[in-house]
Backbone bond lengths (Angstrom), bond angles and torsions (degrees), N, CA, C in turn:
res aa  C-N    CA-C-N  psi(-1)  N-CA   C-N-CA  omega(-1)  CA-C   N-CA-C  phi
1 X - - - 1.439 - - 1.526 108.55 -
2 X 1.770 126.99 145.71 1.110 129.66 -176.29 1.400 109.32 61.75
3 X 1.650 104.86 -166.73 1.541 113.57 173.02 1.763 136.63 -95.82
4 X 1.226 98.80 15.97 1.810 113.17 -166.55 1.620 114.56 81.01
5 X 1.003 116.56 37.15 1.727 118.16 -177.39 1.812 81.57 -38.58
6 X 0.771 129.68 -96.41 1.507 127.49 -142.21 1.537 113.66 -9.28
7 X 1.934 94.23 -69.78 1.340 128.10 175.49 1.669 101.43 -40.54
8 X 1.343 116.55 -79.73 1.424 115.00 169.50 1.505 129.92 -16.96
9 X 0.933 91.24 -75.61 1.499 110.18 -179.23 1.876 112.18 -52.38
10 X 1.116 104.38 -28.81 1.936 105.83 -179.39 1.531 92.56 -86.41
11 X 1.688 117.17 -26.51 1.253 96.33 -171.76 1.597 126.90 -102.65
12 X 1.789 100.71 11.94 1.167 115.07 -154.80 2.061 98.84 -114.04
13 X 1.594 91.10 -49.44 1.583 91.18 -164.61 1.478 90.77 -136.27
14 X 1.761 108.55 152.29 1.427 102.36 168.76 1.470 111.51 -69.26
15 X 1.088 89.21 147.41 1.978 103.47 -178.14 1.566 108.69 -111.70
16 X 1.766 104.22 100.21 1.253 120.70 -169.84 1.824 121.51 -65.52
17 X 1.703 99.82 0.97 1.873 110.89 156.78 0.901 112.91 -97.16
18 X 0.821 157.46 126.51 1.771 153.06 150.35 1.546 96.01 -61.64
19 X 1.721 125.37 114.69 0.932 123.40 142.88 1.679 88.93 128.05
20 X 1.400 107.23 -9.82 1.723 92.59 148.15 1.709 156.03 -23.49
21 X 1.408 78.38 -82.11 1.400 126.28 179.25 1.626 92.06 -38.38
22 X 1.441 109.90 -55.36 1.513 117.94 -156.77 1.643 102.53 -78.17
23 X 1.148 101.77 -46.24 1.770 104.41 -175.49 1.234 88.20 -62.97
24 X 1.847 156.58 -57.84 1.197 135.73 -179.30 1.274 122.22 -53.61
25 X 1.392 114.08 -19.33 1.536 109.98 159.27 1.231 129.14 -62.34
26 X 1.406 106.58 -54.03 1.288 122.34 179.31 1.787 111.69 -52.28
27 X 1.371 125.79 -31.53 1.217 115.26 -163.54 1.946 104.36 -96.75
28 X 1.579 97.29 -41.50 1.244 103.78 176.02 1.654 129.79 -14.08
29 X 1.090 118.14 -48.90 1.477 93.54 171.44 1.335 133.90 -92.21
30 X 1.473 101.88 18.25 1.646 114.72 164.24 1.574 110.09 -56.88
31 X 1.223 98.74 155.73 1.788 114.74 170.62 1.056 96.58 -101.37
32 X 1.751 112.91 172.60 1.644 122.57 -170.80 1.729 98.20 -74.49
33 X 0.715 135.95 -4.67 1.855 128.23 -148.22 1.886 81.93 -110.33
34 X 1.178 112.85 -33.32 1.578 108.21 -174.76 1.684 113.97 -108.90
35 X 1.583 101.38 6.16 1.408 96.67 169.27 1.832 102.47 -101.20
36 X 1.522 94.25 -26.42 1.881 87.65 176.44 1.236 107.72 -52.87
37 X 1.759 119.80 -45.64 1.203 126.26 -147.72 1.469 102.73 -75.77
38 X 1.269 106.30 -31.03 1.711 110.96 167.39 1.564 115.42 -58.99
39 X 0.982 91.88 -55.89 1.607 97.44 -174.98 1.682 109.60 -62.23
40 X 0.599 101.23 -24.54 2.008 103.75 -172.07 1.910 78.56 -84.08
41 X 1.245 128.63 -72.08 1.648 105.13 -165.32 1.474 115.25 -59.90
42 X 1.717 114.24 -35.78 1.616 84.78 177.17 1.581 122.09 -99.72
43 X 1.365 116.27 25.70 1.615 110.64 127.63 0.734 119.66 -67.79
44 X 1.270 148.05 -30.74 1.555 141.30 -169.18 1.788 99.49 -78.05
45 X 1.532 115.90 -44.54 1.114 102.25 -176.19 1.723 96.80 -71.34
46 X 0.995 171.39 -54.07 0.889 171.55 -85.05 1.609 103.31 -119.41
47 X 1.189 113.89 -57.31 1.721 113.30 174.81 1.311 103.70 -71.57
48 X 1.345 122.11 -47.56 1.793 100.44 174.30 1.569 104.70 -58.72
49 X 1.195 158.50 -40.54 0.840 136.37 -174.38 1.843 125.57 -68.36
50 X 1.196 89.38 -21.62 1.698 86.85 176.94 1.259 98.19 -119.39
51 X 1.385 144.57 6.22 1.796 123.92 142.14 1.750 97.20 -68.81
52 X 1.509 125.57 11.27 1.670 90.09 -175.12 1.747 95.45 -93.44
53 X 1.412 114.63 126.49 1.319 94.90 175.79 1.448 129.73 -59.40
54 X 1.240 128.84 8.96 1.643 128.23 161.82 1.012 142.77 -66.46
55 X 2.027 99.83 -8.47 0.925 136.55 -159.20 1.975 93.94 -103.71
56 X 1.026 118.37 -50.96 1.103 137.58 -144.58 1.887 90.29 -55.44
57 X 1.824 99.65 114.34 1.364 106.01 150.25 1.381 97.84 109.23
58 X 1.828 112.14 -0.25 1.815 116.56 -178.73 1.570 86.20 -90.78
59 X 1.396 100.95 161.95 1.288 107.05 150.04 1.084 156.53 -81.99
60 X 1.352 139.07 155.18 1.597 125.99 -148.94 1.744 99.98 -79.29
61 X 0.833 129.39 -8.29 1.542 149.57 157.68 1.977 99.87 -44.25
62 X 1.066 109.66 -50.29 1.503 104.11 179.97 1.257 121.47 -83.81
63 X 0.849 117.10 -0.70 1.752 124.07 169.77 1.624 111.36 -55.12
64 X 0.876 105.91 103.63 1.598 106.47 -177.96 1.474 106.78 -57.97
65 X 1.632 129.10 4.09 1.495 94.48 177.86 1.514 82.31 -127.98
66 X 1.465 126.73 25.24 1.397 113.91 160.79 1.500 149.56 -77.52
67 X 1.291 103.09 26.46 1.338 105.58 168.79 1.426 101.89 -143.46
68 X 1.632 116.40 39.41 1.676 138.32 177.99 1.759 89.15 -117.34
69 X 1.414 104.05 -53.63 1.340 117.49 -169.91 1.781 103.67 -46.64
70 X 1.299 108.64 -55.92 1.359 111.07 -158.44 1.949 93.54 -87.27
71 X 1.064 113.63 -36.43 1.735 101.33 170.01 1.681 104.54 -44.16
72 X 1.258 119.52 -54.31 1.478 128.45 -139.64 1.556 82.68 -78.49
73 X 0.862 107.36 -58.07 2.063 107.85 -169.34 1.742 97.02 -80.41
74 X 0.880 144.00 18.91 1.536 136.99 136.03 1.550 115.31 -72.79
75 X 1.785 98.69 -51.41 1.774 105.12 -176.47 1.369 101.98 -45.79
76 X 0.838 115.00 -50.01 1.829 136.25 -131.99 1.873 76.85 -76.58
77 X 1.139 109.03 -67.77 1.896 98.05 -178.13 0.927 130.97 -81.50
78 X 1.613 106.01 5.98 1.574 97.49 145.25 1.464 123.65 -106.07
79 X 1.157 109.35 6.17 1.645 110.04 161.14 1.829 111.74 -80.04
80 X 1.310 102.56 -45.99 1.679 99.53 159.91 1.387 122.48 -37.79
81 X 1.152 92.66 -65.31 1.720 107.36 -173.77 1.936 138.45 -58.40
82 X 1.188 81.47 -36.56 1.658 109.17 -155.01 2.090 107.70 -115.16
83 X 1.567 102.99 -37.61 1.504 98.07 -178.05 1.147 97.36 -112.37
């Protein structure tokens, strides 16, 4: 599905996350109906993780599903946008 943003993108511009590129790989051949559905659970993981107070005062950088989060809501506007 689409054009390989991941692939692209490592081969196009430096990619100032390390570990982008790959989570846009990884999601890329989702459809919109299973990238919403992604996105609606890892918001959910996302507020449980920072209502846990253990959390309180790390950065959103440590969220283990934060660089899923930002793949999944890139797809998602470029499936809006672009297909």
């Amino acid at each position: 599905m689409g054009d390989h943003l991941g692939g692209n993108l490592g081969r196009s511009a430096p990619v100032a996350l390390p570990g982008l590129a790959e989570a846009l790989d990884r999601w890329e051949a989702c459809g919109l109906d299973e990238l919403l559905s992604e996105s609606a659970r890892i918001r959910a993981e996302v507020r449980r993780w920072a209502s846990d107070p253990a959390n309180a005062g790390r950065p959103i950088s440590d969220l283990p599903v934060y660089l899923d989060r930002m793949a999944v809501e890139i797809l998602i506007e470029r499936r809006y946008f672009t297909e």
